[in-house]
C-alpha positions in Angstrom: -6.2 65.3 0.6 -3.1 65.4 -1.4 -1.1 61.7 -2.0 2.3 62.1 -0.7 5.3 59.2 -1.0 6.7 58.4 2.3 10.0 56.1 3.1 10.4 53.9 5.9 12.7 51.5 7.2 11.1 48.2 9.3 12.8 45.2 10.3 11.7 41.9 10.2 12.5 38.7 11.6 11.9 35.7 9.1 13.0 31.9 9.0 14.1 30.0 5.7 15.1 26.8 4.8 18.3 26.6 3.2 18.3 24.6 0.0 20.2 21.8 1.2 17.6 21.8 4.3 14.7 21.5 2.0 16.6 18.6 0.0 17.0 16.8 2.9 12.9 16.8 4.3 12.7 15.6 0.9 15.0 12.5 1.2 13.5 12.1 4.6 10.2 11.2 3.3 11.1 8.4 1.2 11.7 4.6 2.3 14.5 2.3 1.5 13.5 1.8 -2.6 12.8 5.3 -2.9 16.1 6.8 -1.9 17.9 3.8 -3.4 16.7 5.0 -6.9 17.4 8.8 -6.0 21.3 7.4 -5.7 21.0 5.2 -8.9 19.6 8.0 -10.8 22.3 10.4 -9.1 25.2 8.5 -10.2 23.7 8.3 -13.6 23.6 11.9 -13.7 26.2 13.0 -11.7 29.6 11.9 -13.3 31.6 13.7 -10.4 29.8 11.0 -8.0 30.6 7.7 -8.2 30.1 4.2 -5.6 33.1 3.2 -3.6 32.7 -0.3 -4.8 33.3 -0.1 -8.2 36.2 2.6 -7.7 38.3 0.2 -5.9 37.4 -2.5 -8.0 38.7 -0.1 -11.1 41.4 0.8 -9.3 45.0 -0.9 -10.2 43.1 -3.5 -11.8 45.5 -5.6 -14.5 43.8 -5.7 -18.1 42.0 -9.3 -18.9 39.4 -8.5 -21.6 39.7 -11.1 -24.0 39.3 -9.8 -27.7 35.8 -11.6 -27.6 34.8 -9.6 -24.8 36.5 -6.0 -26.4 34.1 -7.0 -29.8 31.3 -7.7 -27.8 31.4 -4.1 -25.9 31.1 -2.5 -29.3 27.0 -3.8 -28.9 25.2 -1.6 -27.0 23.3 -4.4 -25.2 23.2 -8.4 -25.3 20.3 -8.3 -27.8 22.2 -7.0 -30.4 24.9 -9.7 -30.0 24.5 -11.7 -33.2 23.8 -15.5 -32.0 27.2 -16.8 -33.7 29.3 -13.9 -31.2 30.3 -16.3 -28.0 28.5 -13.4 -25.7 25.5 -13.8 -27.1 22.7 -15.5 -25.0 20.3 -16.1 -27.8 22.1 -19.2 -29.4 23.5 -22.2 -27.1 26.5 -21.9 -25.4 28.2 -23.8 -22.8 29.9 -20.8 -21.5 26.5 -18.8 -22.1 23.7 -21.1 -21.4 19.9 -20.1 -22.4 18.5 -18.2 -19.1 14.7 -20.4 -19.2 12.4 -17.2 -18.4 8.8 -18.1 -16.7 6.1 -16.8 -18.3 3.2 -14.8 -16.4 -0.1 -16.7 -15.8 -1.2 -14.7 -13.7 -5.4 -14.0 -15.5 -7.1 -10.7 -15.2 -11.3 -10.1 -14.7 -11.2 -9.5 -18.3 -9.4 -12.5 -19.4 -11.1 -15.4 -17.1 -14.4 -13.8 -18.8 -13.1 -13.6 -22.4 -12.1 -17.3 -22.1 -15.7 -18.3 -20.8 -17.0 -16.3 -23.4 -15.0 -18.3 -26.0 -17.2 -21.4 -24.7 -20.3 -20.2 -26.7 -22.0 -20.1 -29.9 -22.4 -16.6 -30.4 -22.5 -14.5 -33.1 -19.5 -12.1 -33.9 -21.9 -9.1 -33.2 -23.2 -10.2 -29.8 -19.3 -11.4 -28.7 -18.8 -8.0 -29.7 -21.4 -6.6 -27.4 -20.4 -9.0 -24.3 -16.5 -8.0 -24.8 -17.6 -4.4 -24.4 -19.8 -5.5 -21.1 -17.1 -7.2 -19.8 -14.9 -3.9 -20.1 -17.1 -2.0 -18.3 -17.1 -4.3 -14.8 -15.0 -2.6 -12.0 -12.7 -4.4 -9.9 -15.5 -6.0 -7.9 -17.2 -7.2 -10.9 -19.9 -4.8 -11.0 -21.4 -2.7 -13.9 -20.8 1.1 -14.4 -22.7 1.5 -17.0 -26.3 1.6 -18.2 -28.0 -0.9 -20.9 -28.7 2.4 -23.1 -25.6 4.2 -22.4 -23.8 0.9 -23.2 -25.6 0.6 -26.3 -24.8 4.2 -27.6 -21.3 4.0 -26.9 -20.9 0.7 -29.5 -22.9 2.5 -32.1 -20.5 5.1 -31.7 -17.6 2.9 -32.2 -18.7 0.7 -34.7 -21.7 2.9 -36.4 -24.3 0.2 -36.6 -27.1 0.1 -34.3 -27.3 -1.3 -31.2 -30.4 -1.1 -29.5 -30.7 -1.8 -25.5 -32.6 -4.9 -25.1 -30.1 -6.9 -27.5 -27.8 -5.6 -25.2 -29.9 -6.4 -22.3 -30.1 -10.0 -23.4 -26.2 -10.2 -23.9 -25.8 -9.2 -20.4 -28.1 -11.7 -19.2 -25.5 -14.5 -20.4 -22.5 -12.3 -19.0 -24.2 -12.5 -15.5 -24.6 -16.6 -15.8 -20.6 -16.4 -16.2 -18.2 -17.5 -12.8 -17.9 -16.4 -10.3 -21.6 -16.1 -9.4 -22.6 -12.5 -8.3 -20.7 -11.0 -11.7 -22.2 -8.3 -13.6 -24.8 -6.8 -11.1 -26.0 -3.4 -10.6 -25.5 -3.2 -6.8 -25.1 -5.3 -3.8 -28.9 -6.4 -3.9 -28.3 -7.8 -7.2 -25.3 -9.3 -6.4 -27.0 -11.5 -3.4 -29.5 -12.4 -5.6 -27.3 -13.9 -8.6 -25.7 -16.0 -6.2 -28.7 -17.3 -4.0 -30.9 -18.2 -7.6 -27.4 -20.5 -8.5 -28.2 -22.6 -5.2 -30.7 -25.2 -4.7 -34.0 -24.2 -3.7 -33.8 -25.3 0.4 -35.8 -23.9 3.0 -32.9 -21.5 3.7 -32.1 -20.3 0.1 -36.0 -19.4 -0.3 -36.1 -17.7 3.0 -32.9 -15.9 1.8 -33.9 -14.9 -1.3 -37.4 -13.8 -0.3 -35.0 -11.7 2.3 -32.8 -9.5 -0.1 -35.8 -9.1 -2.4 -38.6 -7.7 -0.4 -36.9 -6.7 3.4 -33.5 -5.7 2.1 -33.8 -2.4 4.3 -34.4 -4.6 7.8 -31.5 -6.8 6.9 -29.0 -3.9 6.3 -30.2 -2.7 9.8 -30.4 -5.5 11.5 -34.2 -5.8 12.5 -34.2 -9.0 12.9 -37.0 -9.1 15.5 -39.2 -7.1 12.6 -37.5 -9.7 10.0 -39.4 -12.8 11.5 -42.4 -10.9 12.5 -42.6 -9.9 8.7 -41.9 -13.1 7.5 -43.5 -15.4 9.8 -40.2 -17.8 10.5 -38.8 -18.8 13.6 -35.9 -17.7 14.9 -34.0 -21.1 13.8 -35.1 -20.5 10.2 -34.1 -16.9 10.4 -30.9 -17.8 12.1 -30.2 -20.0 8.8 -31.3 -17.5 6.0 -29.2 -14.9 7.6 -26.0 -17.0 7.8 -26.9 -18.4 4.0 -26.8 -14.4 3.1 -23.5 -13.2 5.1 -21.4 -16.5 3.2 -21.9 -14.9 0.3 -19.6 -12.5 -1.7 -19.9 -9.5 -1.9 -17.1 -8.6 -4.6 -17.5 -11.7 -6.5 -14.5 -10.3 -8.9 -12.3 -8.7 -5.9 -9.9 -11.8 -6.0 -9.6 -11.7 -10.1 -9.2 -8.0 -11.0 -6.2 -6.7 -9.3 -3.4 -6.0 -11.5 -0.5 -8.1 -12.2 1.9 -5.5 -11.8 0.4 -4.0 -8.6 0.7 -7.5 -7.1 4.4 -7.6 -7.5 4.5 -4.2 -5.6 2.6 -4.9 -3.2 5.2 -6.0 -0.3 7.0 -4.1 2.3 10.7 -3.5 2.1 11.5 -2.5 6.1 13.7 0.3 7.0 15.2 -1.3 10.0 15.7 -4.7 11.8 15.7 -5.4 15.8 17.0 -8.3 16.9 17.2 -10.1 20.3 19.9 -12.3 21.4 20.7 -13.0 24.8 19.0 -10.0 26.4 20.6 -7.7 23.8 18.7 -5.8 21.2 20.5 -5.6 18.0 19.3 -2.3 15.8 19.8 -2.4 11.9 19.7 0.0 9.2 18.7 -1.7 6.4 20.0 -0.4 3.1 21.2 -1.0 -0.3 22.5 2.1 -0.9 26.5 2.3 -1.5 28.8 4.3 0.0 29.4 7.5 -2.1 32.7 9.6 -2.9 33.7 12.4 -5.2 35.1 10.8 -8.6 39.0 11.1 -8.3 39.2 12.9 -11.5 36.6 15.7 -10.5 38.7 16.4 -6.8 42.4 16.3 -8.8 42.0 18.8 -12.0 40.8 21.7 -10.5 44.2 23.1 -10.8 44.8 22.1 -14.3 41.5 23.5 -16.0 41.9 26.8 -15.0 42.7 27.6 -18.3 39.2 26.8 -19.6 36.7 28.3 -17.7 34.0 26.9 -19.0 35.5 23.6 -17.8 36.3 24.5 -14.5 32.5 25.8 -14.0 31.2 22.6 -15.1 33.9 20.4 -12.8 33.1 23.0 -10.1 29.0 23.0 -10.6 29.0 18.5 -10.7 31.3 18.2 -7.6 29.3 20.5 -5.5 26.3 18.8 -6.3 28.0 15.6 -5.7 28.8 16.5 -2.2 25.6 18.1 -1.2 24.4 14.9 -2.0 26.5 13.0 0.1 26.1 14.9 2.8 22.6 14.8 2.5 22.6 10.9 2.2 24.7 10.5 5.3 22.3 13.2 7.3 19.5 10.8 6.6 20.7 7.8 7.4 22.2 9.6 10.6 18.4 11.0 11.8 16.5 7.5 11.1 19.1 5.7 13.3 19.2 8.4 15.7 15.0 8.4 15.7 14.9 4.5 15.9 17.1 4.0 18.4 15.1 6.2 19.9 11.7 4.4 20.1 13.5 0.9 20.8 14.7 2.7 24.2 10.9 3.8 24.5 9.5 0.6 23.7 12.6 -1.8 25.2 9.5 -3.9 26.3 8.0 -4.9 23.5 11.3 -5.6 21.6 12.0 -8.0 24.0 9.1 -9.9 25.3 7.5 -10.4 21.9 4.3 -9.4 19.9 1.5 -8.1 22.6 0.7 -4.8 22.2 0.0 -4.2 25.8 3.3 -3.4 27.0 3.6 -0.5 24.1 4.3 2.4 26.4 2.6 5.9 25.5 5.3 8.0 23.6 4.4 10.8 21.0 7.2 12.8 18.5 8.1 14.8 21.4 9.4 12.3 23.6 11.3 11.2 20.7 12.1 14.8 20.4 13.3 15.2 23.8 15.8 12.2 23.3 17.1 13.0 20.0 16.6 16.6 19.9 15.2 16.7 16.5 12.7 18.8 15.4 9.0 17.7 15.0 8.7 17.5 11.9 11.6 15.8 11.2 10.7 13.5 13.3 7.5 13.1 11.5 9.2 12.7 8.1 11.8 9.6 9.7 8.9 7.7 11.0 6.2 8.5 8.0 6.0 5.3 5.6 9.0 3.1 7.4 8.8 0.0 9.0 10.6 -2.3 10.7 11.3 -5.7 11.3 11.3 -8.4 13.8 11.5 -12.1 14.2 7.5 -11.9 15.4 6.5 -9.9 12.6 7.1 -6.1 10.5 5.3 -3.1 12.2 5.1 0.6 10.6 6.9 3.2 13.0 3.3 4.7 13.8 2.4 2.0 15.8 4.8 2.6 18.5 3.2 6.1 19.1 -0.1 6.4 20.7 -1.0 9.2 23.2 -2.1 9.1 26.9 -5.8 9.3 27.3 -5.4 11.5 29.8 -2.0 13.5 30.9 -1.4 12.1 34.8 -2.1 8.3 32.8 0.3 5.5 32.2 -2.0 3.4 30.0 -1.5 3.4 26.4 -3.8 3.7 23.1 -3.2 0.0 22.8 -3.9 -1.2 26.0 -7.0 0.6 26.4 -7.7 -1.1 22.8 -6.9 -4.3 23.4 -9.3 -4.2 26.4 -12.3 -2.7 24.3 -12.0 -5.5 22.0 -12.0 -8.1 24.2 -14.9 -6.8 25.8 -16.8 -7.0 22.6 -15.5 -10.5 21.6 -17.0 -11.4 24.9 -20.1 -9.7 24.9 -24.0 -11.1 24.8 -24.5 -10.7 20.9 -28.0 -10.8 21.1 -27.3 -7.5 23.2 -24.8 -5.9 22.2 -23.0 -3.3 24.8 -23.6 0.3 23.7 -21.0 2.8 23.8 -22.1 3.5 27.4 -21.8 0.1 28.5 -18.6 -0.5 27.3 -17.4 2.7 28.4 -18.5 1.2 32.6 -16.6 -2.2 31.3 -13.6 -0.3 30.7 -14.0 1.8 33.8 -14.4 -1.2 36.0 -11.3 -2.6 34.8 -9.4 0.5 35.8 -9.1 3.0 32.9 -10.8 6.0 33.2 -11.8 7.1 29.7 -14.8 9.1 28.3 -17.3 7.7 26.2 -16.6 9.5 23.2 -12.8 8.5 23.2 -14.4 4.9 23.3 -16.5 5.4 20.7 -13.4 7.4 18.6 -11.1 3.6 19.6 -14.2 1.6 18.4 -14.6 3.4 15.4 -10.7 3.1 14.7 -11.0 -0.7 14.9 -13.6 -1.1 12.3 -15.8 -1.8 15.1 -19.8 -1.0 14.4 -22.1 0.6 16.7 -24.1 -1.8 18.9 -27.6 -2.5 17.2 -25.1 -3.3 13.9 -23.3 -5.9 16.0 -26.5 -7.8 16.9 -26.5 -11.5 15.7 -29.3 -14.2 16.4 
């Protein structure tokens, strides 16, 4: 069969984002910090864009800069102000006085075990040996690494030989260091450090002989087989298993998070709902300035003609200037619009305070229905934002929750606030299996499968019944 070329014409129907569409699902996405450092960083680039603050602070403004201050601006920064210049904040000044900075305390894993290991007589090789230990704990305080492996990786460092047992018996005095439980291979271990610190009672024994030898019946819970086994009563077993679940786990969880994390670690809400008198009061909460095209940039069009590489460049910064307005304003726009929606959905609970009960179902389209947004812009308002209220800050998700069935008024919530206070309530020598609790829950009016109630027990953190059996 011959090959032959053949032209044909089809037509097709396709959907694109515009570029300013795309721009926007991106400023959608981020929270309040987030979008404030898109505008710092767009006014730093942008010099067609500018804050309306500071333009009508410029503008008309009589000249005071005293000749000090003129000399001073020839510094790029207060550091370089010699301590003699009046402006300078490294020398004393009345007009200037000495900012008193605070200094960081705050102590690292690796530093509250350096500072131990300062306490003893050791030689510089084996410090060496237990710095290099203590640089190889994880944030929980346990080891990563092997004796051997350990070993090889200092020769390799320092090129004399390290063999494993001097680093074995270097570890052995890391694992004596506070807090109790540091330096272990596993969870096992970790029990064990702490329980040979205590003194040897009935209970610590019982404990320890516990972890050691019937370590797989605890993790399960066979307590029945644990004091057939061991030959204690249930008193005794009672007290060796509490003695156990004191202990820590993550002996180093509290030391090794980082000091920088810490200070991000808080949540800056989106939005603020207030109650006074009956009348809810919604907030966007911002620090982003209101934004205008530079008066400069919107005046010389006419008079750079001439130039046309100037006029491409004044052209190219003031479009992007307004784009980003409008794409500021669009934003702020949608999360009011989307908010304002859910407070009309959950009026309730804005007004009678925290209890989760009276969160009504609602899913993004309801919200879609009021605001006539798309999904998944409605997706991107809500995703990462929170807001706040006088009885406490709540993420957007938690207002949605489905119906567990269509033709049902009951909530996610409710049916979970009910689940758990079945199981804070029930026998905990028998615990309810998923089956039980799904007959609780259907007594009380909510007709749920059992598998939805094992999905909400699941969600809670909740373990299954023979892991929730206590003495």
């Amino acid at each position: 069969m011959e090959d032959s070329l053949k032209l044909s014409i089809e037509q097709k129907l396709q959907q694109r984002l515009s570029p300013l569409q795309v721009k926007f699902g991106k400023m959608l996405e981020m929270n309040g910090p987030e979008v404030e450092d898109e505008v710092q960083r767009a006014l730093d680039d942008n010099p067609a864009l500018e804050a309306v603050d500071s333009a009508m602070e410029s503008q008309d403004e009589p000249f005071t800069e005293t000749a000090a201050e003129i000399q001073d601006a020839d510094y790029r920064d207060e550091e370089e102000i010699p301590f003699y210049q009046p402006g300078s904040n490294r020398g004393e000044s009345r007009d200037n006085p000495i900012e008193v900075m605070t200094a960081d305390t705050s102590a690292t894993l690796y530093d509250v075990l350096s500072e131990q290991l300062a306490g003893y007589d050791l030689s510089d090789r084996r410090k060496l040996i237990a710095r290099y230990i203590i640089g190889n704990l994880d944030d929980n305080g346990y080891m990563t690494r092997s004796v051997a492996s350990m070993g090889y990786d200092i020769e390799e460092h320092t090129g004399e030989y390290v063999s494993a047992d001097e680093v074995r018996s270097v570890l052995d005095i890391v694992r004596s260091f506070e807090p109790a439980g540091i330096a272990a291979v596993d969870l096992r271990d970790c029990l064990l450090l702490q329980l040979h610190r205590k003194k040897k009672t009935v209970a610590v024994l019982t404990a320890t002989e516990i972890i050691t030898h019937y370590f797989d019946y605890f993790s399960r819970k066979h307590y029945d087989r644990l004091a057939a086994a061991l030959g204690i009563s249930d008193v005794e077993l009672k007290d060796a298993i509490a003695l156990i679940t004191s202990l820590n786990p993550k002996p180093a969880a509290a030391l090794a998070g980082d000091v920088a994390d810490d200070r991000t670690r808080h949540i800056v809400p989106d939005f603020t709902v207030e109650v006074e008198e009956g009348v809810i009061t919604l907030t966007l909460v911002n620090n982003i300035p209101e934004l205008q095209i530079e008066r400069s940039f919107s005046e010389t069009e006419a008079r750079v003609d001439k130039d046309n590489a100037a006029a491409l460049f004044i052209k190219q910064k003031r479009d992007e200037a307004t784009e980003f307005i409008k794409v500021i304003r669009m934003r702020q726009e949608t999360l009011y619009n989307v908010m304002r929606a859910i407070v009309g959905i959950q009026k309730e609970f804005f007004m009678n305070g925290d209890d989760e009960t009276m969160i009504h179902p609602m899913i993004l389209k309801d919200i879609a229905k009021i605001t006539g947004y798309d999904l998944s812009v409605i997706s991107r308002a809500t995703a990462g934002k929170y807001v706040a209220t006088s009885y406490g800050i709540y993420p957007l998700k938690h207002f949605f929750n489905e119906r567990p069935k269509d033709d049902d008024d009951a909530s996610t919530h409710e049916i979970v606030g009910v689940l758990k206070e079945i199981i804070a309530s029930e026998d905990k020598r028998k615990p309810l299996s998923d089956e039980a609790l799904t007959s609780q829950i259907a007594s009380r009016g909510y007709d749920i499968a059992r598998r939805t109630v094992a999905k909400y027990r699941e969600k809670l953190g909740i373990p299954v019944a023979r892991l929730r059996k206590e003495i």
